[in-house]
VEXDREN-2710 file (C-alpha; in Angstrom, 1 decimal):
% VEXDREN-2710
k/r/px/py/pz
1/UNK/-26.6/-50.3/82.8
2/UNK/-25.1/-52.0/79.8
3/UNK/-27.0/-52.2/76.2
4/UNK/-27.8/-56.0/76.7
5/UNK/-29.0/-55.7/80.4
6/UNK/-31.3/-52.9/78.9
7/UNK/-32.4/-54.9/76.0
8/UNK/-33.3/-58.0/78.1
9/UNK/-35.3/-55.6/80.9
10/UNK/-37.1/-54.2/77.5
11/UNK/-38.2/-58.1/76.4
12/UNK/-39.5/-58.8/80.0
13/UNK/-42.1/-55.5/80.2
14/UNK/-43.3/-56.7/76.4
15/UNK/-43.4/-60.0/77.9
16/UNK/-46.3/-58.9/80.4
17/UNK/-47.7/-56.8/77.3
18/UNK/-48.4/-59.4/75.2
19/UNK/-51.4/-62.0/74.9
20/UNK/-50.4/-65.4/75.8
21/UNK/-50.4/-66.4/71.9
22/UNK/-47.6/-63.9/70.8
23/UNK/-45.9/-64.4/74.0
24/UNK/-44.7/-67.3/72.3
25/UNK/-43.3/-65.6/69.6
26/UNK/-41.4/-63.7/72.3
27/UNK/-39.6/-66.2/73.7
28/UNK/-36.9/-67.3/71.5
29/UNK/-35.5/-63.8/71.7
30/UNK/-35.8/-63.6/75.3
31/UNK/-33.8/-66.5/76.2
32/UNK/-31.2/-66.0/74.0
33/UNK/-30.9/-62.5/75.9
34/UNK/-30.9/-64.0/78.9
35/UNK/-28.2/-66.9/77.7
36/UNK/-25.9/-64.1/77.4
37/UNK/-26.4/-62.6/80.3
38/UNK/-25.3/-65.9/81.8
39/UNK/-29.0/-66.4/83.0
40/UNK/-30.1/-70.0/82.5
41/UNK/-34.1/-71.6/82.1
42/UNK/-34.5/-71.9/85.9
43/UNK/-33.4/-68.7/86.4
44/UNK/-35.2/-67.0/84.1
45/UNK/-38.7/-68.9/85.3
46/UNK/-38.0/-67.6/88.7
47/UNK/-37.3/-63.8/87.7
48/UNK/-40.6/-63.9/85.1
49/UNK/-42.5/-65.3/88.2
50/UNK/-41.4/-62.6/90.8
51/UNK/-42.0/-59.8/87.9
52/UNK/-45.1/-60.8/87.3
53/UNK/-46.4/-61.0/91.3
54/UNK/-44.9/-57.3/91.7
55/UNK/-46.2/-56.3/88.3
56/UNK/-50.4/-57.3/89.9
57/UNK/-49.4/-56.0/92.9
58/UNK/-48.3/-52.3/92.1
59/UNK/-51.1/-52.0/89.8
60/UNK/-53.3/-52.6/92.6
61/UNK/-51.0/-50.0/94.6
62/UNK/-51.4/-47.7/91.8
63/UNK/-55.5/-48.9/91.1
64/UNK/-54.5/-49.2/87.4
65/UNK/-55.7/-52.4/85.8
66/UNK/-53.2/-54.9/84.8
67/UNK/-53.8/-58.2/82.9
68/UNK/-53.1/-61.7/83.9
69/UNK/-49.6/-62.3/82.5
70/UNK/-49.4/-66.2/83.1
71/UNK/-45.8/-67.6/84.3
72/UNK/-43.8/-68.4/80.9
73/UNK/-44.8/-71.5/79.3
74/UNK/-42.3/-74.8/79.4
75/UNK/-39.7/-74.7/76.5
76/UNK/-37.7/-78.1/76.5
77/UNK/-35.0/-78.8/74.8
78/UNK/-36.4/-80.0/71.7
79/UNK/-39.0/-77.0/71.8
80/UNK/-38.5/-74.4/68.7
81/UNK/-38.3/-71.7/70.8
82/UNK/-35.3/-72.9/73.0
83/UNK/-33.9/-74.4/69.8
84/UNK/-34.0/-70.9/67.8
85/UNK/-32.6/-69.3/70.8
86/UNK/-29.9/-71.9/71.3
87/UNK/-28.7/-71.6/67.8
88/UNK/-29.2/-67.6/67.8
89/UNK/-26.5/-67.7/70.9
90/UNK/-24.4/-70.3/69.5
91/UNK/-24.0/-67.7/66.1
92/UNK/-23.3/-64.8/68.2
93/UNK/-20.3/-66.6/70.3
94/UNK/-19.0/-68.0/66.5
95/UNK/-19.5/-64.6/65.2
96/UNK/-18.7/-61.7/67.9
97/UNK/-18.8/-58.4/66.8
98/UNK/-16.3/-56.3/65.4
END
């Protein structure tokens, strides 16, 4: 598995770690991961949805408590977090590493 594919798997368990306030602050990160990934909003929404409803159901498997992760919140276009994480992308693609 490649670095970014590892990183992105890393900000989706934090994402069900979180409380629903800092999983905001989570968010522009995480989509910018997923942008290069080639993983757009809809995407994304679906993959957090289906994490989450495996993530309750093993810990019922496994009888270890787990807490309500909600589905992620809405992040238009004009929202900061989809604007940091469009800019953030945009800087990487003018600027690839060395």
């Amino acid at each position: 598995m490649d670095p970014q594919s590892l990183s992105f798997a890393s900000s989706l368990a934090r994402l069900c770690m979180v409380d629903d306030e800092s999983r905001w602050g989570l968010l522009p990160a995480l989509l910018a991961r997923a942008a290069r990934l080639g993983i757009g909003g809809d995407a994304l929404n679906e993959l957090v949805d289906s994490m989450v409803e495996h993530w309750h159901e093993w810990g019922t498997r496994l009888q270890v408590r787990t807490q309500d992760v909600r589905t992620l919140p809405t992040c238009g276009a004009s929202h900061p977090c989809h604007m940091a994480a469009t800019a953030d992308t945009e800087n990487k693609r003018a600027h690839p590493p060395a």
